[in-house]
C-alpha positions in Angstrom: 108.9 79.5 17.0 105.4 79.8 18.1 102.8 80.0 15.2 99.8 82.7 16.0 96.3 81.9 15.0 93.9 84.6 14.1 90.4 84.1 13.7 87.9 85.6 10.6 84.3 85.8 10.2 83.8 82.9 7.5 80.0 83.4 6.2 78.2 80.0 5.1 75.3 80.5 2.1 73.9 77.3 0.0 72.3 78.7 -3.5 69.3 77.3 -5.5 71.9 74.8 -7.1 72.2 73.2 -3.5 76.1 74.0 -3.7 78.1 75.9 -0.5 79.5 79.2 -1.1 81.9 80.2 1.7 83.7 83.3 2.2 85.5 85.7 4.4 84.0 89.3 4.2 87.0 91.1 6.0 89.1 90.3 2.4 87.4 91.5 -0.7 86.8 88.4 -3.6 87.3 85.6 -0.7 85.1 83.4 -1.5 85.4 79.2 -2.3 82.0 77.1 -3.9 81.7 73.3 -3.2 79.3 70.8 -3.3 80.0 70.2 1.0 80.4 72.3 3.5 83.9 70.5 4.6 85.4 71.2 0.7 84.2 74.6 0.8 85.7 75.5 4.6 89.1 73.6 3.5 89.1 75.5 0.4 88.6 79.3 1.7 91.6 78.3 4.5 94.0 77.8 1.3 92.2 80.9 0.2 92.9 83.0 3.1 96.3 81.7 3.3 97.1 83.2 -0.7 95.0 86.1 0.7 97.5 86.6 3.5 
């Protein structure tokens, strides 16, 4: 069995606190907060995966 990908907007903020907040505006409450980019983007995949 072939798996499908499907791509989603992912939006990419930093706030005052210099921490990443990631998420995925096409789901409502999508959203993952590291201290790296790379923790936050791993993190909103699982998200979007329990989303799904």
């Amino acid at each position: 069995m072939e798996t499908q990908k499907v791509h989603f907007p992912i939006l990419i903020e930093q706030d005052e606190d210099a921490v990443y907040i990631v998420s995925c505006p096409v789901f409502k409450g999508c959203h993952s907060y590291r201290k790296t980019v790379d923790e936050a983007m791993s993190n909103i995949y699982e998200v979007i995966e329990m989303y799904l």
